[in-house]
N, CA, C and O atoms as a GROMACS GRO file, in nm:
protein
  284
    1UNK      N    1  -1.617  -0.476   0.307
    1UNK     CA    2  -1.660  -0.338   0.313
    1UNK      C    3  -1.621  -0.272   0.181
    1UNK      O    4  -1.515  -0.294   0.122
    2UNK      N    5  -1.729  -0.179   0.138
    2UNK     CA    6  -1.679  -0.130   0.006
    2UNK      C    7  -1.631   0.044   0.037
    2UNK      O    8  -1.705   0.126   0.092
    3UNK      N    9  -1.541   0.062   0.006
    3UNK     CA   10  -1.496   0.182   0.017
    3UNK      C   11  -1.493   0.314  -0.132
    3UNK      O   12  -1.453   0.269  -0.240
    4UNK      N   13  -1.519   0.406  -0.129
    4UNK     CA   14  -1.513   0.478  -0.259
    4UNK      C   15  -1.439   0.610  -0.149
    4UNK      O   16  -1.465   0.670  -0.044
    5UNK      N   17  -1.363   0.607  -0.224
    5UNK     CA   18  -1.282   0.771  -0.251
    5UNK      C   19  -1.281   0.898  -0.315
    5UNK      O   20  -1.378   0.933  -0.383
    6UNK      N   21  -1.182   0.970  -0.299
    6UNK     CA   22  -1.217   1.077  -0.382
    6UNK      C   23  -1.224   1.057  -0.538
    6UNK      O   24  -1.127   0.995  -0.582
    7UNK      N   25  -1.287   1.084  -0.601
    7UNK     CA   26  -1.251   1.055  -0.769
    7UNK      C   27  -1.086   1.029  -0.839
    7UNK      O   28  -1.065   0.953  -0.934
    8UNK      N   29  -0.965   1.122  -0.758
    8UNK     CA   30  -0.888   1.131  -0.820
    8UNK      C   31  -0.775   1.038  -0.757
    8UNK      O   32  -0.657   1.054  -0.788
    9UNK      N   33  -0.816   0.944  -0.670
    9UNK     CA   34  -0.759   0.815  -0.638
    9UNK      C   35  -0.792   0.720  -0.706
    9UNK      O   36  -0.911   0.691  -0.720
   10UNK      N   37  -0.677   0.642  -0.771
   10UNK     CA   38  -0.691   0.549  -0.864
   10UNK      C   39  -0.637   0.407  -0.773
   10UNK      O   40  -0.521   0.395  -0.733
   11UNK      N   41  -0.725   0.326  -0.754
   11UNK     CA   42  -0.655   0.222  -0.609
   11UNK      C   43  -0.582   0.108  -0.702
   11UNK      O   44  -0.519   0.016  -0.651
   12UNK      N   45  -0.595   0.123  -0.833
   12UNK     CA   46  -0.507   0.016  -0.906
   12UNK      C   47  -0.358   0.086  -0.887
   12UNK      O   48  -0.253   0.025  -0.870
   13UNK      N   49  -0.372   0.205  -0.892
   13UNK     CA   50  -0.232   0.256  -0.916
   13UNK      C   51  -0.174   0.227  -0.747
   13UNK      O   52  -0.070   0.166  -0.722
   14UNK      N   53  -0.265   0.285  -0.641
   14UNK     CA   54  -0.243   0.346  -0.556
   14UNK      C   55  -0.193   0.200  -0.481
   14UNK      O   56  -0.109   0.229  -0.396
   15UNK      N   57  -0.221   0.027  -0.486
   15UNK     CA   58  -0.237  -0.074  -0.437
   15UNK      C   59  -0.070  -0.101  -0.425
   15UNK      O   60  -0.032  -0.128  -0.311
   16UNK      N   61   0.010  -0.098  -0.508
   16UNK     CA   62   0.170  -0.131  -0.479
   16UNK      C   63   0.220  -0.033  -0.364
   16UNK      O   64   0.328  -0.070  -0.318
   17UNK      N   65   0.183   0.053  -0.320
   17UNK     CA   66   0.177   0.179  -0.196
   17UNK      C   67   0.142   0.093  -0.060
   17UNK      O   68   0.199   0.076   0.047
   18UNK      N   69   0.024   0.050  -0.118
   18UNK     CA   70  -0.043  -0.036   0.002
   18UNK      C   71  -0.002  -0.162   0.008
   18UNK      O   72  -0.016  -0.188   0.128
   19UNK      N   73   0.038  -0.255  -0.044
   19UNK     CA   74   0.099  -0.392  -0.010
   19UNK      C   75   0.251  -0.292   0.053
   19UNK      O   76   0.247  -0.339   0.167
   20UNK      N   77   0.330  -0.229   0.056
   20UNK     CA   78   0.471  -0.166   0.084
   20UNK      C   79   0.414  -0.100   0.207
   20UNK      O   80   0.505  -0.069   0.285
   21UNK      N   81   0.298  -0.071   0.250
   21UNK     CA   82   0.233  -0.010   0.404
   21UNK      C   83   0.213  -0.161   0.437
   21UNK      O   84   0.146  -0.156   0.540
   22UNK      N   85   0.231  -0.277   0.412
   22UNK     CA   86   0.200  -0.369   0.493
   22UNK      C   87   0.047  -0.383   0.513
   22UNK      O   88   0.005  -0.429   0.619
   23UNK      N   89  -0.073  -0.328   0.376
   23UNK     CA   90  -0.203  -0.402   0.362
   23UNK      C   91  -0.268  -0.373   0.278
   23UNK      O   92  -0.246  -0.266   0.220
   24UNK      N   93  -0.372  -0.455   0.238
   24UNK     CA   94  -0.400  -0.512   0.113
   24UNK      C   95  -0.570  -0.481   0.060
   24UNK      O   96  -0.656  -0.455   0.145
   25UNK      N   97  -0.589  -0.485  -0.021
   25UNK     CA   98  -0.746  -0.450  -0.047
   25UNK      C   99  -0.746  -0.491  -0.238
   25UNK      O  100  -0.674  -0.485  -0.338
   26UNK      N  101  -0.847  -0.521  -0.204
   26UNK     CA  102  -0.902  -0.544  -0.393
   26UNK      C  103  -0.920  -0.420  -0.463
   26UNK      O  104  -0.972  -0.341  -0.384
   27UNK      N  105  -0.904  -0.373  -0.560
   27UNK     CA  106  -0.946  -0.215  -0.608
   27UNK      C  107  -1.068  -0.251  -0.681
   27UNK      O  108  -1.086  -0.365  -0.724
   28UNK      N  109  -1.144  -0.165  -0.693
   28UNK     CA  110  -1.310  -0.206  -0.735
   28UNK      C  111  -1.363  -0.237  -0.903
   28UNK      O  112  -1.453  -0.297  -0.962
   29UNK      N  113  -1.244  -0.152  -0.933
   29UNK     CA  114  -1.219  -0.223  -1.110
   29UNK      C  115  -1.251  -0.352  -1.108
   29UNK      O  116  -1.353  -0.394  -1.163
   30UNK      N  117  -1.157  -0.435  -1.037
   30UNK     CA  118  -1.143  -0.534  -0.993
   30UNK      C  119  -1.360  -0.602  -1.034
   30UNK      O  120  -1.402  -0.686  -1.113
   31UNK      N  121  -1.408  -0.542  -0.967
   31UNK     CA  122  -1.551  -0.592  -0.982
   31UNK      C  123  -1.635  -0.523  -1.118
   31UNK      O  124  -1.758  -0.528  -1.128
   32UNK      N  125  -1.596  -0.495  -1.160
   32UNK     CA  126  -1.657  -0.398  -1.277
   32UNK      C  127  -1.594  -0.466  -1.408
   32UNK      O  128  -1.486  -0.505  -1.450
   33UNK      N  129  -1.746  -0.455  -1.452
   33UNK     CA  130  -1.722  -0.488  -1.614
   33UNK      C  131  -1.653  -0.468  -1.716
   33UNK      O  132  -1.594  -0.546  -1.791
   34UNK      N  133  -1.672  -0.283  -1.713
   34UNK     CA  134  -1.606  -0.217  -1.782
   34UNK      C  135  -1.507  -0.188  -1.740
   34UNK      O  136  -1.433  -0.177  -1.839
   35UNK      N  137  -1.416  -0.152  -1.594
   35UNK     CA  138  -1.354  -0.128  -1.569
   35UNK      C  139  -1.331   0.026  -1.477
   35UNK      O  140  -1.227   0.081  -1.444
   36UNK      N  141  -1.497   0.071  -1.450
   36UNK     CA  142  -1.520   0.172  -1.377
   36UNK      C  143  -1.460   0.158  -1.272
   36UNK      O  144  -1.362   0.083  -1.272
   37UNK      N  145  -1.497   0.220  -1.161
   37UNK     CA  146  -1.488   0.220  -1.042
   37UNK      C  147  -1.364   0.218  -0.953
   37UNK      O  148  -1.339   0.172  -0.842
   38UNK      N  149  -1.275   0.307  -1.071
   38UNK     CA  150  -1.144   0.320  -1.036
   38UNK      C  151  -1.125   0.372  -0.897
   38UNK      O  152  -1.020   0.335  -0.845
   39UNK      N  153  -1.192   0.440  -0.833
   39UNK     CA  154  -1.177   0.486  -0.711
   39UNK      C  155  -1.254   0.439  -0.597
   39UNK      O  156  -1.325   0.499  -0.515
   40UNK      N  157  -1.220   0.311  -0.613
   40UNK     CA  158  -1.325   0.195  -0.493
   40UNK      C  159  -1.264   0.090  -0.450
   40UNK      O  160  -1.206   0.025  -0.537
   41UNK      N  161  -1.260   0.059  -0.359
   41UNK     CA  162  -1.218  -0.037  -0.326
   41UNK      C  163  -1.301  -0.163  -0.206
   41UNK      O  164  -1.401  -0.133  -0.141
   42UNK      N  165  -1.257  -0.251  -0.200
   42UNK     CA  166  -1.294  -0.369  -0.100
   42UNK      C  167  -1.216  -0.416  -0.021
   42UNK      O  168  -1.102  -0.450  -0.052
   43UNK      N  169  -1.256  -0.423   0.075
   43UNK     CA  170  -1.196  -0.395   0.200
   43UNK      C  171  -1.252  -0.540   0.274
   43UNK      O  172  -1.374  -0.545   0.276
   44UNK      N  173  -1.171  -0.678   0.346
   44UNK     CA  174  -1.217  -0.808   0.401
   44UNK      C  175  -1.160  -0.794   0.507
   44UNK      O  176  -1.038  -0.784   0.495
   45UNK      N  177  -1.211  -0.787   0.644
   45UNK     CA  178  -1.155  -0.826   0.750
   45UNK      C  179  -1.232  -0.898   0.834
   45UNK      O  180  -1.233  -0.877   0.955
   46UNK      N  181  -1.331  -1.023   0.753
   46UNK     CA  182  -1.407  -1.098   0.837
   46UNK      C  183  -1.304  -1.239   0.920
   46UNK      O  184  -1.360  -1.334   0.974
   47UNK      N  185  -1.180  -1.227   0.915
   47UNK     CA  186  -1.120  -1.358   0.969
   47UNK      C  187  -1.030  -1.289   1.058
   47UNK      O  188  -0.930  -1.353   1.090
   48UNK      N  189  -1.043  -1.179   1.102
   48UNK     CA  190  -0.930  -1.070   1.136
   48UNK      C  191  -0.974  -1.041   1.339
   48UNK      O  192  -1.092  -1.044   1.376
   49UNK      N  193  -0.883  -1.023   1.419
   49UNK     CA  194  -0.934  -0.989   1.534
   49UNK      C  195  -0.928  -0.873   1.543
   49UNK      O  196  -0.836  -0.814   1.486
   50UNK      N  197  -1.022  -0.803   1.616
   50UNK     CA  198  -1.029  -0.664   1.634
   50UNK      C  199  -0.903  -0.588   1.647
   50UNK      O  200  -0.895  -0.492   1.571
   51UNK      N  201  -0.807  -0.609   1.724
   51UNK     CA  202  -0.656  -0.522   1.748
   51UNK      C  203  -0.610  -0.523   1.587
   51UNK      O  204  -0.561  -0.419   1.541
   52UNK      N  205  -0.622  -0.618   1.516
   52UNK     CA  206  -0.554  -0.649   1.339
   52UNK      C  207  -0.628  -0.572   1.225
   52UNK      O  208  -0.583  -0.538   1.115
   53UNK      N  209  -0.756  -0.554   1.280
   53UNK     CA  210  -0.832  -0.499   1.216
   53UNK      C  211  -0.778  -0.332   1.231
   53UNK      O  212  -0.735  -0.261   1.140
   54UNK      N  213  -0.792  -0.301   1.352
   54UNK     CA  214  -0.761  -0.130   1.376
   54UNK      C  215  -0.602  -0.118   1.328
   54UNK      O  216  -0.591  -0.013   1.264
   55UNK      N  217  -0.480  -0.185   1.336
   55UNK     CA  218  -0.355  -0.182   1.261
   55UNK      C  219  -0.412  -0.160   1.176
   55UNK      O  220  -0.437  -0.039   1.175
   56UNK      N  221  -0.463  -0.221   1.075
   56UNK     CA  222  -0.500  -0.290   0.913
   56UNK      C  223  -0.560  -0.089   0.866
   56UNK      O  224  -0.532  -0.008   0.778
   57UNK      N  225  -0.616  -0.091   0.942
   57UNK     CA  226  -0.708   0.048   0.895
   57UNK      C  227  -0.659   0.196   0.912
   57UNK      O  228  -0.697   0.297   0.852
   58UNK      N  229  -0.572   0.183   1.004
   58UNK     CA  230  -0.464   0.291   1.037
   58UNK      C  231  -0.385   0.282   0.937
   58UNK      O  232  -0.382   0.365   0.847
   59UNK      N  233  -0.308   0.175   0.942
   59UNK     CA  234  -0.193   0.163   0.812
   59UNK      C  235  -0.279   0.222   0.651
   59UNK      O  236  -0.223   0.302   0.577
   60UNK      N  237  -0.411   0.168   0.623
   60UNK     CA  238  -0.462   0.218   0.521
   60UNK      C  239  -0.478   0.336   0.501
   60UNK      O  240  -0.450   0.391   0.394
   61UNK      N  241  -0.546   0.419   0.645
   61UNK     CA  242  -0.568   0.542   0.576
   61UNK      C  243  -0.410   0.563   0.567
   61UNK      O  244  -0.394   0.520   0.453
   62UNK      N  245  -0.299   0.594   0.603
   62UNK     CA  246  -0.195   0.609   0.638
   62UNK      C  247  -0.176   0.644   0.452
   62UNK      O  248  -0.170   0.758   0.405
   63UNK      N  249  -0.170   0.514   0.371
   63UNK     CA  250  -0.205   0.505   0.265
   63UNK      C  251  -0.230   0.601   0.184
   63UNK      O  252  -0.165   0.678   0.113
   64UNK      N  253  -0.369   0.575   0.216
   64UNK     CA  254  -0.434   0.717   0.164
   64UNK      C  255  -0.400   0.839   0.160
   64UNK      O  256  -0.397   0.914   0.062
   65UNK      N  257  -0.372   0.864   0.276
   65UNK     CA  258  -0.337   1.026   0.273
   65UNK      C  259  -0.176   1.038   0.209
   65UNK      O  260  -0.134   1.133   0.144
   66UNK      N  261  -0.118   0.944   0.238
   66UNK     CA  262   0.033   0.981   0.149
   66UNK      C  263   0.008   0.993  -0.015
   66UNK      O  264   0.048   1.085  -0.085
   67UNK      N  265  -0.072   0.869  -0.061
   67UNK     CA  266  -0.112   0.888  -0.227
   67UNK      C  267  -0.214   0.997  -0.228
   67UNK      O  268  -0.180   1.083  -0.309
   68UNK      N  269  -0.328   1.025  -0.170
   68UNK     CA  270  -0.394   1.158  -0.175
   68UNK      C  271  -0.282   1.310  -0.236
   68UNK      O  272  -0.302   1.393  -0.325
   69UNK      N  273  -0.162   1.289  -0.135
   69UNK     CA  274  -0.142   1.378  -0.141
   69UNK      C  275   0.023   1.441  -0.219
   69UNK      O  276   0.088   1.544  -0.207
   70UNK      N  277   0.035   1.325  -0.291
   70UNK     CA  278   0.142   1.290  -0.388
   70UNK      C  279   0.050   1.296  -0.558
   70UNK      O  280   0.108   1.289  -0.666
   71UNK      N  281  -0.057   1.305  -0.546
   71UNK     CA  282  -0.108   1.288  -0.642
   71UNK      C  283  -0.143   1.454  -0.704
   71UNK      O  284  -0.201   1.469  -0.812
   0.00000   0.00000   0.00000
């Protein structure tokens, strides 16, 4: 799943936050040439069971809104 955020989330920065919440995502730089797409990310939970999946996504936004709002 590809995720984009607000502009002023940077998920390279924001990713050591999220491995320390206990989950993980690619930041979308990550897919970019130049190195755009600082505020995107990818998101895999095709090997995942549904209960791991809803943890996984709670804990993320969880994430989010703490770096959202530290930023």
């Amino acid at each position: 799943m590809w995720v984009t955020l607000p502009e002023a989330v940077d998920t390279w920065e924001m990713f050591e936050a999220a491995v320390e919440g206990k989950v993980a995502y690619i930041p979308g730089a990550a897919f970019a040439v130049h190195g755009d797409h600082r505020n995107t990310m990818r998101l895999n939970f095709s090997n995942l069971q549904l209960e791991a999946i809803q943890v996984g996504i709670a804990r993320m936004a969880e994430v989010i809104r703490d770096w959202s709002g530290s930023s």
